[in-house]
N, CA, C and O atoms as a Tripos MOL2 file, in Angstrom:
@<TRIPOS>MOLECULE
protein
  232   231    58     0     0
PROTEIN
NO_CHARGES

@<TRIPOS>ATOM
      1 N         -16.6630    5.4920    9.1990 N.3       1 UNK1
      2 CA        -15.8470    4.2920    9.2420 C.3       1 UNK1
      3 C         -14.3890    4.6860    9.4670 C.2       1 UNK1
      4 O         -14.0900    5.8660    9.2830 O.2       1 UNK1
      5 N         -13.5350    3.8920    9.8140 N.am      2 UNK2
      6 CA        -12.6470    3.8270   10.3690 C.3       2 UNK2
      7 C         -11.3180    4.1400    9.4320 C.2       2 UNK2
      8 O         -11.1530    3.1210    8.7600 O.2       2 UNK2
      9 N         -10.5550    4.8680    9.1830 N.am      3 UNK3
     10 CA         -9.3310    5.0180    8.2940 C.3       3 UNK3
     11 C          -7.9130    4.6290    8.3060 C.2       3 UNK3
     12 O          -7.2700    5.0520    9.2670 O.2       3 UNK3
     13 N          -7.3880    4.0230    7.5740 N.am      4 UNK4
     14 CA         -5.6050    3.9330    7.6590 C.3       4 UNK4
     15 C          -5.0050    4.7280    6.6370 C.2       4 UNK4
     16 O          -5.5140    4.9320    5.5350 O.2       4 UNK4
     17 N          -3.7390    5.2410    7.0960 N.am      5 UNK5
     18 CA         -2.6130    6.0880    6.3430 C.3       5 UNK5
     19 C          -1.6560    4.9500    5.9010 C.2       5 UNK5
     20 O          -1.4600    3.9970    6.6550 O.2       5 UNK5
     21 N          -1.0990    5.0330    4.7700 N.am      6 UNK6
     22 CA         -0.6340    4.3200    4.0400 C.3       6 UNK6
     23 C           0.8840    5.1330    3.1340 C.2       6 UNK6
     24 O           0.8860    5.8800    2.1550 O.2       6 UNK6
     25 N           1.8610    4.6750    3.8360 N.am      7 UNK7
     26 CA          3.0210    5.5210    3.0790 C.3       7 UNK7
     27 C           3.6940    4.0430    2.4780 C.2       7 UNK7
     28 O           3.9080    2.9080    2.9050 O.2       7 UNK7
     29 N           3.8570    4.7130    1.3810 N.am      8 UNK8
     30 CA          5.2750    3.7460    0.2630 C.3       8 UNK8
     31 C           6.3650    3.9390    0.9470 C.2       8 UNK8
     32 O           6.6150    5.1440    0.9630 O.2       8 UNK8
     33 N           7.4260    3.0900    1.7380 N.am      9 UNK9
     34 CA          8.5240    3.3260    1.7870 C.3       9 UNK9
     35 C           9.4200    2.3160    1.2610 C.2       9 UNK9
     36 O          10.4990    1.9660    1.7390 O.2       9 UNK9
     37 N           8.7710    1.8420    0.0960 N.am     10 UNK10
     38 CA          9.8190    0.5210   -0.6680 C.3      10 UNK10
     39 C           9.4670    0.9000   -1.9470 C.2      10 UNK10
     40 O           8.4050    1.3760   -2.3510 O.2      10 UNK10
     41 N          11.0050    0.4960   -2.8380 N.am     11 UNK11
     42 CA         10.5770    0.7390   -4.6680 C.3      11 UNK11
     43 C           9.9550   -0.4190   -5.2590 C.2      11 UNK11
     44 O          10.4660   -1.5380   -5.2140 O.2      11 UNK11
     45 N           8.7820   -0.1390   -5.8490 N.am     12 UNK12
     46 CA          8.7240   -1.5140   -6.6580 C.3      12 UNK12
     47 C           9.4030   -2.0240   -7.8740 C.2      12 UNK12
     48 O           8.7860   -2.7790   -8.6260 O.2      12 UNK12
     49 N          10.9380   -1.5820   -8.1920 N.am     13 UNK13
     50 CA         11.8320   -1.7040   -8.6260 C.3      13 UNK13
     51 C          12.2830   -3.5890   -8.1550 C.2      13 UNK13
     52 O          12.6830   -3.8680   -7.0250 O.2      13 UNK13
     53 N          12.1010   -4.6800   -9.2940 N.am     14 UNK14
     54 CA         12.7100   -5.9450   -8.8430 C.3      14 UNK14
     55 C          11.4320   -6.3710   -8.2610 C.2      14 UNK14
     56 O          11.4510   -7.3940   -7.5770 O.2      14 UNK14
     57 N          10.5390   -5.8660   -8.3930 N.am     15 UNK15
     58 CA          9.0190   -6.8270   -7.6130 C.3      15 UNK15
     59 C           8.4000   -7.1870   -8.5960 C.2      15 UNK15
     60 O           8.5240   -6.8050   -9.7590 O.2      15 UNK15
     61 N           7.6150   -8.0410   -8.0990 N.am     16 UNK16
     62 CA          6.5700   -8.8140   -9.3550 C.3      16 UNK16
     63 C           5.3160   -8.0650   -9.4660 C.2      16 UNK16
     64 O           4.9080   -7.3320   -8.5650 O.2      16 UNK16
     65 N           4.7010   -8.2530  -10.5870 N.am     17 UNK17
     66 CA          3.8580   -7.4970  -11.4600 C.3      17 UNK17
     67 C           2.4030   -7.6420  -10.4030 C.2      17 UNK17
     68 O           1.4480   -6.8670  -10.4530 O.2      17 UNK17
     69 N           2.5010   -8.5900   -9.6560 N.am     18 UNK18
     70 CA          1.0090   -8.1840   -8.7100 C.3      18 UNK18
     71 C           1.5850   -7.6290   -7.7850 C.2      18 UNK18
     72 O           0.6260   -7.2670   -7.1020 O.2      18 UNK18
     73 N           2.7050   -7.2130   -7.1350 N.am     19 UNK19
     74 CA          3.1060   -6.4340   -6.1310 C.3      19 UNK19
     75 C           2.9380   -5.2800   -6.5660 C.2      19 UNK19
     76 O           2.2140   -4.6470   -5.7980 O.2      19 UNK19
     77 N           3.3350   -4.5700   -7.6310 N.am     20 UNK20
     78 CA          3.2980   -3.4100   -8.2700 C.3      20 UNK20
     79 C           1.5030   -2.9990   -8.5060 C.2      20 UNK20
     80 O           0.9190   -1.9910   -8.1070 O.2      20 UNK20
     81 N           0.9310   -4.1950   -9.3040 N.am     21 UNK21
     82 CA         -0.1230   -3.9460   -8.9220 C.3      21 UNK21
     83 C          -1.0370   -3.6130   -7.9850 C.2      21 UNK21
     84 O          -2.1060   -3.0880   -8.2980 O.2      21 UNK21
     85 N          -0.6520   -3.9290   -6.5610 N.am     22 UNK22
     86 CA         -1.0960   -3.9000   -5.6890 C.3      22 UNK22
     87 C          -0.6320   -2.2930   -4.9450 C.2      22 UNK22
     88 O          -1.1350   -1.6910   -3.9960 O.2      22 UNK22
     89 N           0.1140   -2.0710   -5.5170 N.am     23 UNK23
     90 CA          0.3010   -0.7580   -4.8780 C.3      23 UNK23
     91 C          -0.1000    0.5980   -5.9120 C.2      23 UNK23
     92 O           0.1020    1.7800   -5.6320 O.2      23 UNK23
     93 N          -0.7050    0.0790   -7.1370 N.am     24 UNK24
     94 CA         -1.2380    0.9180   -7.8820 C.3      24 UNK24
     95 C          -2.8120    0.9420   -7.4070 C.2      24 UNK24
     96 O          -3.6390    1.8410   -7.2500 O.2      24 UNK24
     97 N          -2.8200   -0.5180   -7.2510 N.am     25 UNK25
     98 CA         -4.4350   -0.5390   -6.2260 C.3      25 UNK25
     99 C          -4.8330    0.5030   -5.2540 C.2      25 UNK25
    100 O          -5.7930    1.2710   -5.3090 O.2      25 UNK25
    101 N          -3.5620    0.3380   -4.0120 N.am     26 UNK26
    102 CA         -3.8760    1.3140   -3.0910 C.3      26 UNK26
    103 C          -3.7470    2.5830   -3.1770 C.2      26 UNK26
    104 O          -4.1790    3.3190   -2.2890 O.2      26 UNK26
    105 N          -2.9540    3.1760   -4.5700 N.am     27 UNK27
    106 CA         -3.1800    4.7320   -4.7510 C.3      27 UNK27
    107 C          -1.6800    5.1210   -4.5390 C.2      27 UNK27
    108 O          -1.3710    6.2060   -4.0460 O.2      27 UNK27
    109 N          -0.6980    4.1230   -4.9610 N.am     28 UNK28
    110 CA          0.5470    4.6880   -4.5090 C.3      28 UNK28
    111 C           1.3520    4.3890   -5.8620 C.2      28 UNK28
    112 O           1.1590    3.4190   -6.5960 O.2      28 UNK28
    113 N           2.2120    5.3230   -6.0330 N.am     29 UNK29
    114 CA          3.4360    4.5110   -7.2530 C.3      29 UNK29
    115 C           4.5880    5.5060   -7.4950 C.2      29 UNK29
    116 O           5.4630    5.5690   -8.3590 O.2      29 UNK29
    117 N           4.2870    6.2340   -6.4580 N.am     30 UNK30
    118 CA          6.2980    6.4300   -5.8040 C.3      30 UNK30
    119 C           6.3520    6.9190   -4.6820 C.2      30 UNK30
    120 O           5.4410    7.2530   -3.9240 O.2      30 UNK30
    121 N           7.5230    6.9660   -4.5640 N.am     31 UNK31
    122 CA          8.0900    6.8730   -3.4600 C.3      31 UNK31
    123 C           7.9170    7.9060   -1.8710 C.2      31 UNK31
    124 O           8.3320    9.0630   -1.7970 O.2      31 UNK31
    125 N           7.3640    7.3150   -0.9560 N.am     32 UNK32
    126 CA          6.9970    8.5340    0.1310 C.3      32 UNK32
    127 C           5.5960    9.4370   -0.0780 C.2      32 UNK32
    128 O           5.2400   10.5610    0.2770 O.2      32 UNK32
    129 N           5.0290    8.4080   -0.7970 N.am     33 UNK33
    130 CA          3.5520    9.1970   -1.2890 C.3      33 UNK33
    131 C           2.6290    8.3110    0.1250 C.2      33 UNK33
    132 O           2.5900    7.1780    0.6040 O.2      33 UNK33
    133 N           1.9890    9.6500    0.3590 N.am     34 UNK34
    134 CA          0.6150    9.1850    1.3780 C.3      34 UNK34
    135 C          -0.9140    9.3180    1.3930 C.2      34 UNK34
    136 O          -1.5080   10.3870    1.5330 O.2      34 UNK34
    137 N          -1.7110    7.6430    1.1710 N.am     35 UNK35
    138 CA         -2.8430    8.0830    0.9920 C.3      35 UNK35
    139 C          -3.6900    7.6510    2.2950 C.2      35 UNK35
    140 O          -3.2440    7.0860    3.2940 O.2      35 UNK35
    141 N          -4.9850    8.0400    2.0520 N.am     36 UNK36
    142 CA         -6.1730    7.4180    2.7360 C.3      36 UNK36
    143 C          -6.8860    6.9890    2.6260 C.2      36 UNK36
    144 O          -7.7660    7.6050    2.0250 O.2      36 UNK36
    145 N          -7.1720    5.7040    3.0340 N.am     37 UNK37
    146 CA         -7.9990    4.5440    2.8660 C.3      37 UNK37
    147 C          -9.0990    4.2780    3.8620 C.2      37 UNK37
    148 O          -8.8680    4.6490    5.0120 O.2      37 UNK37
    149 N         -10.3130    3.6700    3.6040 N.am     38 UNK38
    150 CA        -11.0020    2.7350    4.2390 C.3      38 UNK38
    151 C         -10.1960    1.9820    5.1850 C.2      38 UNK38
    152 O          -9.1300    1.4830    4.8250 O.2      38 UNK38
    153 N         -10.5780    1.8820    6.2160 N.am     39 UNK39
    154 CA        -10.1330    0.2180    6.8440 C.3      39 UNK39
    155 C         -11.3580   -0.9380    6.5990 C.2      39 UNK39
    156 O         -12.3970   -1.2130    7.1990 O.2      39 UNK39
    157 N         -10.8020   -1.3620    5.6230 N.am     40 UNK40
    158 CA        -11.7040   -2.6100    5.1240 C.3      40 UNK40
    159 C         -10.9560   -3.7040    5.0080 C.2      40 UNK40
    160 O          -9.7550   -3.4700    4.8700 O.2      40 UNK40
    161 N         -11.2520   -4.7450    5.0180 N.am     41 UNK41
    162 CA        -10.5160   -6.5460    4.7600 C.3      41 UNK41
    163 C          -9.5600   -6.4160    3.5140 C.2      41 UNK41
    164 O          -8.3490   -6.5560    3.3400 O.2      41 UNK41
    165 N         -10.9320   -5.9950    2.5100 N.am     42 UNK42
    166 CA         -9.7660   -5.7860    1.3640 C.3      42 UNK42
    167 C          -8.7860   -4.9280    1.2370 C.2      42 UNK42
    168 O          -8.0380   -4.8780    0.2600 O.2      42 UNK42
    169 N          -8.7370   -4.2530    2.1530 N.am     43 UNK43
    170 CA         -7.1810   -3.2640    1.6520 C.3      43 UNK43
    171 C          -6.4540   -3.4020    2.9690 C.2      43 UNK43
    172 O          -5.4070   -2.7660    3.0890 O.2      43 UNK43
    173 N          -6.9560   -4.2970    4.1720 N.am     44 UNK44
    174 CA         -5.9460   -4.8820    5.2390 C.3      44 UNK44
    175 C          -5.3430   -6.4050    4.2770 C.2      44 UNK44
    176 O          -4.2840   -6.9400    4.6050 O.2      44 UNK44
    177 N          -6.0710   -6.8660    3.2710 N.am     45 UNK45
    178 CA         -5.0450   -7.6260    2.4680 C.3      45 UNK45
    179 C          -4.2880   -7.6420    1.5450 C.2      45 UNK45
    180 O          -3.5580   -8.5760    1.2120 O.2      45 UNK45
    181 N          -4.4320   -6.2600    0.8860 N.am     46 UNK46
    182 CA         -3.2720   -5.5870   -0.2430 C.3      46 UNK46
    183 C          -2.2560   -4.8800    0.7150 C.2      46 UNK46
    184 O          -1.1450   -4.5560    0.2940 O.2      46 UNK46
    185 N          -2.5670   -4.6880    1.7510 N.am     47 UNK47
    186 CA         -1.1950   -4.2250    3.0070 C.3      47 UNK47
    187 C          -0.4770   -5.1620    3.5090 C.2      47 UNK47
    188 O           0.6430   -4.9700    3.9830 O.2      47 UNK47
    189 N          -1.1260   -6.4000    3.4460 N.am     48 UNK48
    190 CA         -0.4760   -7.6610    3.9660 C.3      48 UNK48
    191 C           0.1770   -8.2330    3.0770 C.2      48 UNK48
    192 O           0.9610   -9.1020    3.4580 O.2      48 UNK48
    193 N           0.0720   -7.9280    1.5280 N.am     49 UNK49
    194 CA          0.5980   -8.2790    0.2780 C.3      49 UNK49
    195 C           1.9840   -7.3660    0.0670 C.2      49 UNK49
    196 O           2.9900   -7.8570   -0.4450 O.2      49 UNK49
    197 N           1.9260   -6.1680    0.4580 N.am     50 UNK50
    198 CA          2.8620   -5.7370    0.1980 C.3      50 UNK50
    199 C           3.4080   -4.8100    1.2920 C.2      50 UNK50
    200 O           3.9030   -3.6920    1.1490 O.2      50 UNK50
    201 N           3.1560   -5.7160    2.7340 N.am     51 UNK51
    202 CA          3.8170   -4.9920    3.8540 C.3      51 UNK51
    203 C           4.9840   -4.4760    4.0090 C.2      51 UNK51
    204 O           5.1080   -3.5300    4.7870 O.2      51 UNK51
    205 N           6.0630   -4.9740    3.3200 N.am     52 UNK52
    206 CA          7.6100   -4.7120    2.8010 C.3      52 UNK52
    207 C           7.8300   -3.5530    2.1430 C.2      52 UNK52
    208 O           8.8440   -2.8590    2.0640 O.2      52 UNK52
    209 N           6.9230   -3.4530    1.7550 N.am     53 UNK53
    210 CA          7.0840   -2.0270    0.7920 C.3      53 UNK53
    211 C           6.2340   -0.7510    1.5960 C.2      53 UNK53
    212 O           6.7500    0.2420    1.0840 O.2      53 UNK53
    213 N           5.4430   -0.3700    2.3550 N.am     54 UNK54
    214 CA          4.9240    0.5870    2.6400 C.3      54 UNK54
    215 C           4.6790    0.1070    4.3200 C.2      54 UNK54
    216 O           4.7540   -1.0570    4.7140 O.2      54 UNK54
    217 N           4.3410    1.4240    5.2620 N.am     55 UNK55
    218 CA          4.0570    1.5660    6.2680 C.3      55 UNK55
    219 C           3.1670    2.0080    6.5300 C.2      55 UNK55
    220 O           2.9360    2.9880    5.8220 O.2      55 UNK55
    221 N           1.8990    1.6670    7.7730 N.am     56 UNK56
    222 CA          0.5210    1.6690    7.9480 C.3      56 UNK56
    223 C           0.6210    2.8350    9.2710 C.2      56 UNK56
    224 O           1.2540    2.4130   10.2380 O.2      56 UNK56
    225 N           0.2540    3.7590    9.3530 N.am     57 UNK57
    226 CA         -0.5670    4.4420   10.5560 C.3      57 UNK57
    227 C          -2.0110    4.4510   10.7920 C.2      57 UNK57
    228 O          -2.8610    4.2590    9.9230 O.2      57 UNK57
    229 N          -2.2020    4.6600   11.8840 N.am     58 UNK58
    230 CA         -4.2060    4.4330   11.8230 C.3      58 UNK58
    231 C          -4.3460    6.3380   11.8820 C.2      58 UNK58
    232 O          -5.4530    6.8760   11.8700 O.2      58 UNK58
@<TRIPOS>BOND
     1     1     2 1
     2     2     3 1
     3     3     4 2
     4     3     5 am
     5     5     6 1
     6     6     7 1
     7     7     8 2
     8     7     9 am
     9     9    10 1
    10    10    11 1
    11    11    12 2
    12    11    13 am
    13    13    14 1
    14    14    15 1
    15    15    16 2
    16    15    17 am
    17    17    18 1
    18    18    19 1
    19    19    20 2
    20    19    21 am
    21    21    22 1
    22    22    23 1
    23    23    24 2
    24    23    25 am
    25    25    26 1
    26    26    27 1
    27    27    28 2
    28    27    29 am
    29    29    30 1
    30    30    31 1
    31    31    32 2
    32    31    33 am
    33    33    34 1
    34    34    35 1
    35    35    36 2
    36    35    37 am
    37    37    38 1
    38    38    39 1
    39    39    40 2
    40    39    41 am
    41    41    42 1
    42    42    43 1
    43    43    44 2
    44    43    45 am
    45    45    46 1
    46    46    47 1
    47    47    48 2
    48    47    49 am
    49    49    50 1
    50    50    51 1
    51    51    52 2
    52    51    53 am
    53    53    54 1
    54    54    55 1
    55    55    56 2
    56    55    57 am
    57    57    58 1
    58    58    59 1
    59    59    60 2
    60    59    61 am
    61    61    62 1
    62    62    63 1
    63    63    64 2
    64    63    65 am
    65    65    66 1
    66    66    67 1
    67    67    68 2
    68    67    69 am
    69    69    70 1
    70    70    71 1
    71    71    72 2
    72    71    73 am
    73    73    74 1
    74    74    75 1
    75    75    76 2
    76    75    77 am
    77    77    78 1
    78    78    79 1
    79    79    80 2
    80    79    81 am
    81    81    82 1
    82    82    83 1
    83    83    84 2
    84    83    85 am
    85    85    86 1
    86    86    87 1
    87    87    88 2
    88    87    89 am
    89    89    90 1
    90    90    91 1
    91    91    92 2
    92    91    93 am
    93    93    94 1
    94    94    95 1
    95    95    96 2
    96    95    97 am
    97    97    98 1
    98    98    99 1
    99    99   100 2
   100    99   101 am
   101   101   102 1
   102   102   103 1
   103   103   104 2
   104   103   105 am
   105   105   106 1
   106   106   107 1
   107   107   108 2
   108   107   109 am
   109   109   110 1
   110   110   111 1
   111   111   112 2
   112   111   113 am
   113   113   114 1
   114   114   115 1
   115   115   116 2
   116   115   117 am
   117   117   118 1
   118   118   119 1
   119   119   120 2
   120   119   121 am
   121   121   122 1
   122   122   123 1
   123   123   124 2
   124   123   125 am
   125   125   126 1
   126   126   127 1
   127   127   128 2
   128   127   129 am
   129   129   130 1
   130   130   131 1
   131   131   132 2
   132   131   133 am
   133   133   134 1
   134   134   135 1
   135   135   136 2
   136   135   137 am
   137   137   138 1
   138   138   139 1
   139   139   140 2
   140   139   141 am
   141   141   142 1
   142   142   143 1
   143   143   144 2
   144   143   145 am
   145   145   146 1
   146   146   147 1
   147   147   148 2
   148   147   149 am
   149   149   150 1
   150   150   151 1
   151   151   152 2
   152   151   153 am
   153   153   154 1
   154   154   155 1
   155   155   156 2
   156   155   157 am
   157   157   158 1
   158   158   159 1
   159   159   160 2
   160   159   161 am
   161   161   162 1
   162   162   163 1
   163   163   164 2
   164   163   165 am
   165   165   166 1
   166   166   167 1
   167   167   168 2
   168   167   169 am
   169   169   170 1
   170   170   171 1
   171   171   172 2
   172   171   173 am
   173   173   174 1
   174   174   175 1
   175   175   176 2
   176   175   177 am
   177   177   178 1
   178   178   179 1
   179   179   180 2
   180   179   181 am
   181   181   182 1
   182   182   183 1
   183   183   184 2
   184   183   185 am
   185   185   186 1
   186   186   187 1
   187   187   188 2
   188   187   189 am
   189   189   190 1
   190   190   191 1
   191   191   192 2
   192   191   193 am
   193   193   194 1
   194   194   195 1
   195   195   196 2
   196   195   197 am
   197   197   198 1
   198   198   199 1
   199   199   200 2
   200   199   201 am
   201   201   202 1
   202   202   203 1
   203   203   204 2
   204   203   205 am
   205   205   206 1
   206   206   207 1
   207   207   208 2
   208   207   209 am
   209   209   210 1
   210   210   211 1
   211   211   212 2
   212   211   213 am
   213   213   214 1
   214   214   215 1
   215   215   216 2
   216   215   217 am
   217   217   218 1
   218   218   219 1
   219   219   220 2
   220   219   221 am
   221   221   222 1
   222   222   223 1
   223   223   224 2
   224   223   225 am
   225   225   226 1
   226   226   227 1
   227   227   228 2
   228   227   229 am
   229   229   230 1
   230   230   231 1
   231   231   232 2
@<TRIPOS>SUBSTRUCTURE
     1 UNK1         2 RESIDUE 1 A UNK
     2 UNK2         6 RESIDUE 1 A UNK
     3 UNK3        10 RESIDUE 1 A UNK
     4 UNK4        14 RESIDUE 1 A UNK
     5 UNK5        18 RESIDUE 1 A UNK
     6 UNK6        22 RESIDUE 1 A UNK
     7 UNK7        26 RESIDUE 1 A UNK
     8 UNK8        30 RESIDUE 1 A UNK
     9 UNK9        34 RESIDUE 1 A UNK
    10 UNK10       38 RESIDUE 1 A UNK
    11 UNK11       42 RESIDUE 1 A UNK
    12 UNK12       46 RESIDUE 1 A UNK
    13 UNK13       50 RESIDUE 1 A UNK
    14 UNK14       54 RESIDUE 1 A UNK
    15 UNK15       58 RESIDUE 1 A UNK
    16 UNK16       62 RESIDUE 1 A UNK
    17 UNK17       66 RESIDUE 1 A UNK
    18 UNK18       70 RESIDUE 1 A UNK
    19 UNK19       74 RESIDUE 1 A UNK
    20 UNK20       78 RESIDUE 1 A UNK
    21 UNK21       82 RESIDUE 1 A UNK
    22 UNK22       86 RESIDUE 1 A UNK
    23 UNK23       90 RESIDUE 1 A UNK
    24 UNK24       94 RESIDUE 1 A UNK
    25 UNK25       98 RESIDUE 1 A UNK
    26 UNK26      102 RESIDUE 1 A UNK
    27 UNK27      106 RESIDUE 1 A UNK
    28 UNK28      110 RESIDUE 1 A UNK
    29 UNK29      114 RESIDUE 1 A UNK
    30 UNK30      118 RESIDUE 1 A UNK
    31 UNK31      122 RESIDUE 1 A UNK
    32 UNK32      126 RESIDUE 1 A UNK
    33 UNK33      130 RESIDUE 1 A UNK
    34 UNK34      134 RESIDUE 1 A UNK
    35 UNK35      138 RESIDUE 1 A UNK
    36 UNK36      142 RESIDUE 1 A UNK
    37 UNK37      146 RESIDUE 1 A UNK
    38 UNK38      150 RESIDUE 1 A UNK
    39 UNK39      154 RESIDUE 1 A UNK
    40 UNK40      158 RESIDUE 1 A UNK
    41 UNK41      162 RESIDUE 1 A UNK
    42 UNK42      166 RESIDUE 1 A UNK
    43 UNK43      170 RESIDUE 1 A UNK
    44 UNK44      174 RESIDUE 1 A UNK
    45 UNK45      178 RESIDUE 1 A UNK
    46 UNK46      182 RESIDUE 1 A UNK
    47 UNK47      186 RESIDUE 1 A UNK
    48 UNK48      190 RESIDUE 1 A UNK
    49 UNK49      194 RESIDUE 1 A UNK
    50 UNK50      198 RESIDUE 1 A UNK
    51 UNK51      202 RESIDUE 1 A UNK
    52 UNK52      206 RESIDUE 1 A UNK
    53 UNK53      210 RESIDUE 1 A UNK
    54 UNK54      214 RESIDUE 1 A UNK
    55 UNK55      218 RESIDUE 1 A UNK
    56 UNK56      222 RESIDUE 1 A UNK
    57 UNK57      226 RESIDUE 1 A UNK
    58 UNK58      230 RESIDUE 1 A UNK
């Protein structure tokens, strides 16, 4: 299956508690950290939740 790279480039410093959540979801919680994910619905909608804060490569 198919993969996306996922870098934090926003603080969740001043964000709300499901934003933060959402980036503890995807495996991130500081700054310039990079993981790898599934490309699945559900984690193309925790990227869409917190597109502001991190950047997607395939």
């Amino acid at each position: 299956m198919a993969t996306v790279k996922i870098t934090q480039t926003g603080s969740p410093i001043r964000r709300t508690k499901d934003q933060r959540a959402t980036l503890v979801g995807l495996g991130l919680n500081k700054m310039h950290r990079t993981v790898e994910l599934q490309d699945t619905p559900e984690v193309r909608g925790m990227i869409k939740k917190v597109a502001h804060m991190v950047t997607v490569g395939e």
